[in-house]
N, C-alpha and C positions, 0 to 999 in steps of 0.2 A: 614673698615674691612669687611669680610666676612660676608653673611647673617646667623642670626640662624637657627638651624639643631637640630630639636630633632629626636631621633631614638625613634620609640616606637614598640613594637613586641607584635601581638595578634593574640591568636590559630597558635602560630609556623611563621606565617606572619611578615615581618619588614614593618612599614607603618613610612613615615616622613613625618611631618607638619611643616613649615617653618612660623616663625613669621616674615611679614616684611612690608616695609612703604608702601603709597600710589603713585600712578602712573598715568598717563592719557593715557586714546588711543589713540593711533596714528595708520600711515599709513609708509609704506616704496613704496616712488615714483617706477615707473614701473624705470632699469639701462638705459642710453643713446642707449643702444646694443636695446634695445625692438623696439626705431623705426624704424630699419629696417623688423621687420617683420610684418606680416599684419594680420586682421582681429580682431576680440573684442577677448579683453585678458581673458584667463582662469583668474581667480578669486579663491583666499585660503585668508583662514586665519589662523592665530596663535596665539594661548592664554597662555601669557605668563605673569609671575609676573615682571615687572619692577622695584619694591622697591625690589628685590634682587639681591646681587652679577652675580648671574647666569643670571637676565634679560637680561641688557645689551650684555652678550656673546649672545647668543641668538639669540639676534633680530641681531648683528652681522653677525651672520652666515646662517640668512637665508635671510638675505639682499646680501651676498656675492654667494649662492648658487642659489637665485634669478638671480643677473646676471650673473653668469656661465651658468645657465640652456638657459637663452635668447640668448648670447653671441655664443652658438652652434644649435641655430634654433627654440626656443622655446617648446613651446607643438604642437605639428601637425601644425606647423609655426604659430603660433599665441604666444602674448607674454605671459608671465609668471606675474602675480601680485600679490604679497603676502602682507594683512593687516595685523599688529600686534595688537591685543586686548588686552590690561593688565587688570588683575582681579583684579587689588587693594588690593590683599592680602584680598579679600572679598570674598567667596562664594559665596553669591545672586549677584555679578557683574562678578563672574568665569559663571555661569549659564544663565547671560543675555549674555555674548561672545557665549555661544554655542547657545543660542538662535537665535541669531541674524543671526552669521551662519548658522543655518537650514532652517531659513526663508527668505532667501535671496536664489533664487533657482539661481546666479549667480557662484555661490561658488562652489566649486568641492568637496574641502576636507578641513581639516585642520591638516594641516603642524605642523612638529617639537614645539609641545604644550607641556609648561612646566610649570605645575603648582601642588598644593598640592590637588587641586578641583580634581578630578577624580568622587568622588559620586556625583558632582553636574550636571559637566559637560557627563560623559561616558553616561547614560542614553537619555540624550539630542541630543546627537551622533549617537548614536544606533536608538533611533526613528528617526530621520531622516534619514538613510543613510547613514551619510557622513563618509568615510572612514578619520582616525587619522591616519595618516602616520610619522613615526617617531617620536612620542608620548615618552615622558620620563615618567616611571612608577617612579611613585611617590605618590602613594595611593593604597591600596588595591584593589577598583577597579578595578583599570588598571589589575589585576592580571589574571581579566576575561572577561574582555570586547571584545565582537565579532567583533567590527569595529578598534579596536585598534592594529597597527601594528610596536609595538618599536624598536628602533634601538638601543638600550642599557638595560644591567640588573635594569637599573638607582639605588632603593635602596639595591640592593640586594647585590651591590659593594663592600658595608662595609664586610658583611660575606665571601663573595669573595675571599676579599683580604686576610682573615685568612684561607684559602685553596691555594691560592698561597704560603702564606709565611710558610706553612705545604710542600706544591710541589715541589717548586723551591728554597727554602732557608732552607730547612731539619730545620723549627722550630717547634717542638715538643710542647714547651711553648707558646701562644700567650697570649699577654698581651693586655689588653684590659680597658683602661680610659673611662666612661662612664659618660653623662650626670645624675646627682642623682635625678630622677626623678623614679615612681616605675614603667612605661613604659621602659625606662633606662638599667634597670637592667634585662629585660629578652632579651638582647641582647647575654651575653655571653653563659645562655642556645644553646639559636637558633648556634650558632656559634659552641657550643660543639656537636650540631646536624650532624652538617656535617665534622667537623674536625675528629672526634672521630675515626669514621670507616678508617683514613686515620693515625692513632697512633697522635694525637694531644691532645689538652685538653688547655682550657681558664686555664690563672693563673693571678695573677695584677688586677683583676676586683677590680678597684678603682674608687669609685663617685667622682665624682667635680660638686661643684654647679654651676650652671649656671651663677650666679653671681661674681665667685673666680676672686679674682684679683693677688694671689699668689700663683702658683702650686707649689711651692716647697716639700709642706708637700705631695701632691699627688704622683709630680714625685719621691720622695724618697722613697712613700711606694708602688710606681709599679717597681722599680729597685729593693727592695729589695724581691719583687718575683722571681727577675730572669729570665722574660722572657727569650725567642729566637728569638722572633720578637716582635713587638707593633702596632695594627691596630688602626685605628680613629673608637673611639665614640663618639666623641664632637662635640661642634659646630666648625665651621671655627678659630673662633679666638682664642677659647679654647687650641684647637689642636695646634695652633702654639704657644701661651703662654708656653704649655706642654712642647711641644718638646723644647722650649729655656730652661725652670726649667731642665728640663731630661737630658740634655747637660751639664748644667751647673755644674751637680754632680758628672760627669764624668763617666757615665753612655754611652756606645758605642751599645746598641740595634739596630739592624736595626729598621727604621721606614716608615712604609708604608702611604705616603699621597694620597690624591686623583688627577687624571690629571685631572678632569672636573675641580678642586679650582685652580690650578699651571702650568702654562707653565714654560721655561726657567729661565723665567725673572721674574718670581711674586714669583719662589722659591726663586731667589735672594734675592728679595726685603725683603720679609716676614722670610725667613729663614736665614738670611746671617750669616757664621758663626759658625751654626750647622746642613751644608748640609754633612756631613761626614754619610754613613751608612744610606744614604736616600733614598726612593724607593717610585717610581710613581706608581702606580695602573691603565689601562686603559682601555675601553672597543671598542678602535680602535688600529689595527697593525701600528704601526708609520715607522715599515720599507717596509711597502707596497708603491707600484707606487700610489696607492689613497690619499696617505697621501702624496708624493709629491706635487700631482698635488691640493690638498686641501691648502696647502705653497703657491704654484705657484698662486692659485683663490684668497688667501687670501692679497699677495703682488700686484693683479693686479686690484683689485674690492675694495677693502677697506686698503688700506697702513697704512693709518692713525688710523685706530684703533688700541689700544697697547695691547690686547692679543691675541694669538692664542692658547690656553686653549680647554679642550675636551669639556667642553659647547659651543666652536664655532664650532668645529669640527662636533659634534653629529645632530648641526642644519642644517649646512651647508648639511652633511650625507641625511636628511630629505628629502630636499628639494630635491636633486640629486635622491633620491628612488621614491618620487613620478614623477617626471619626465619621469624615465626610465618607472614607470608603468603607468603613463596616455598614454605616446607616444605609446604604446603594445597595450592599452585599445583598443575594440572595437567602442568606441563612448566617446567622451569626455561627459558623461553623468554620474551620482554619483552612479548609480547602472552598469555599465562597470566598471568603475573605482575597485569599491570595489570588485567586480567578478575577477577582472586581480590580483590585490590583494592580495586575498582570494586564488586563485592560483602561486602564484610565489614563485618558489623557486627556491637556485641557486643564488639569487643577492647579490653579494658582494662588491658591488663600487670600483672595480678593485682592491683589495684585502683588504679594509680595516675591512672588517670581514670575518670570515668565509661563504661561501655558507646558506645564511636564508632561511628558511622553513617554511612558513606560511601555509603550507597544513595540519602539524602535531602539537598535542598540545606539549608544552614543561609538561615531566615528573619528573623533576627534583622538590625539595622538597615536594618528595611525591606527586604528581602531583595537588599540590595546587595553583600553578599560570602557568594553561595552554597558556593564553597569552603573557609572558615574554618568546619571542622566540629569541631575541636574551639575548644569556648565557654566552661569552668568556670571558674574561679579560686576560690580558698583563701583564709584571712584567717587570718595566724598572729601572735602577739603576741612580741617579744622581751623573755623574763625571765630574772634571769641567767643569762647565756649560753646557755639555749637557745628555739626556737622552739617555741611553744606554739599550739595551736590556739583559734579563738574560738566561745564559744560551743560547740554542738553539735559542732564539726569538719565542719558539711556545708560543701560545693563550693556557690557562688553562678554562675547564669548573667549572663556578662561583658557580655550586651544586654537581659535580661530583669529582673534579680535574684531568679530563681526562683529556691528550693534547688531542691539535684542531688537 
């Protein structure tokens, strides 16, 4: 099953700490495509938790975005090699990955890093240099870090998705099942923060313990609020526990999951049964030519791996952005690099996000996380088997509810 996901909210901030197992470092070999270019390989690395659901996509996708990037010429014709460091679900080993990277003057950057660490590592970042390129905010931190440059709202998602299902699915009631922890519980505050001024308002703010192994009692007393939609506060496997309880009582809510947990095939699996009124959340346009040709990378570099989930997508994303930006770079040098950076905006990996803007801070909840610059989210409906876009197909802003 999925890894744990506690949401906790502090001074109006959503910050998630993932509990999960241990892992070892490894390496992702340079793709067969590297030998034909020449000269000593650019050198990244990425710090990523492997004792979670999300590792494995991960290192996935920037193993597959690795060989796409060499496959069309590398970096200034030299190949592309990206190491994966897993944190161990440890701190002081999230903090020896950034170390290590900093001190290795071989390194350029670090790539699509997905980890809970942001205080241990950001710091570590920032005094060295090294630009985070497609960084998944997943700590506070990230909210303000000067080298950090995300390619998704990462936890802001969850809120997100209660401003789409206000936008796009005229729900006035969101319903909202929360981990019962007292970080928990100021989830559907922060949620009322931005839904409100759009006529919304949290209703169904029901705890579940972490430990529940029967939602029934839960799912009956969040149907009988009566939501108009149902967004995720639980962990992975909570949430699908739910959503079966929720079904089961004949309850027809739309319900909003996440695409970084569910592809096609993993709603299948996890969901079967009660995919009626179920709605993906995502923070890439799936009906863009980028998200083709991310299909096309992912069938011709990695076949064998069985998801293509927005955790491979977003890494894959990564690894593609830094490439466009080393190749512009004035000098494959870590201070060029973060300068090209630091100025690029405009890039959208052929459409899979809106135009990013790293020149301007994002103002958006009260301008407290000037560094979460990318802000869009998606609203796709599940019909059989596949995802479908709603309405128009526009991108919604994940603080605003403006269309993209």
């Amino acid at each position: 099953m999925k890894q744990p996901k506690v949401i906790a909210v502090a001074a109006g901030l959503i910050l998630v700490v993932s509990a999960c197992s241990s892992s070892k470092k490894t390496g992702s070999a340079p793709p067969t495509s590297a030998a034909a270019l020449s000269g000593t390989p650019v050198e990244a690395v990425s710090i990523i938790d492997m004792g979670t659901s999300a590792g494995p996509d991960y290192q996935a996708g920037i193993s597959i975005g690795e060989a796409a990037v060499n496959a069309a010429g590398g970096i200034k014709g030299h190949p592309l090699h990206i190491t994966v460091c897993t944190d161990l679900s440890d701190p002081n080993q999230a903090a020896a990955c950034a170390r290590d990277a900093v001190s290795n003057s071989a390194v350029l950057a670090d790539i699509g890093t997905n980890t809970t660490y942001g205080a241990q590592i950001d710091p570590i970042l920032t005094a060295g240099g090294l630009a985070s390129v497609g960084n998944s905010v997943d700590s506070s931190p990230d909210f303000t870090c000067n080298v950090c440059f995300n390619d998704s709202p990462g936890i802001f998602t969850s809120i997100g998705s209660a401003v789409i299902a206000v936008q796009q699915l005229n729900a006035k009631r969101i319903g909202i099942p929360y981990i019962d922890i007292p970080a928990g519980a100021t989830l559907a505050p922060t949620v009322d923060g931005l839904v409100k001024p759009l006529g919304g308002q949290s209703v169904g703010v029901v705890p579940v313990a972490v430990t529940a192994a029967d939602l029934t009692p839960q799912a009956a007393a969040e149907g009988a609020a009566k939501p108009d939609a149902i967004i995720d506060g639980l962990t992975e496997s909570l949430f699908t526990k739910f959503i079966h309880a929720y079904r089961a009582q004949g309850f027809q809510t739309p319900i909003i999951v996440s695409g970084a947990v569910y592809d096609e095939q993993q709603v299948q699996s996890a969901l079967s049964g009660v995919t009626d009124n179920l709605y993906i959340d995502t923070d890439m346009d799936h009906s863009s030519h980028g998200y083709q040709t991310f299909l096309a990378d992912k069938a011709k570099y990695d076949p064998s791996y069985a998801h293509h989930n927005d955790g491979v997508l977003r890494a894959y994303f990564a690894v593609k952005e830094f490439a466009y930006a080393a190749n512009h770079a004035n000098s494959l040098s870590r201070a060029d690099l973060l300068a090209e950076m630091n100025s690029l905006s405009g890039y959208t990996s052929d459409g899979l996000q809106p135009p990013l803007d790293y020149t301007q801070p994002q103002t958006g909840l009260g301008g407290k996380a000037p560094r979460v610059i990318s802000d869009t989210l998606w609203l796709l409906k599940y019909d059989n088997g596949k995802f479908v876009p709603v309405g128009s197909g526009k991108g919604i802003n994940a603080f605003t509810g403006a269309s993209s």
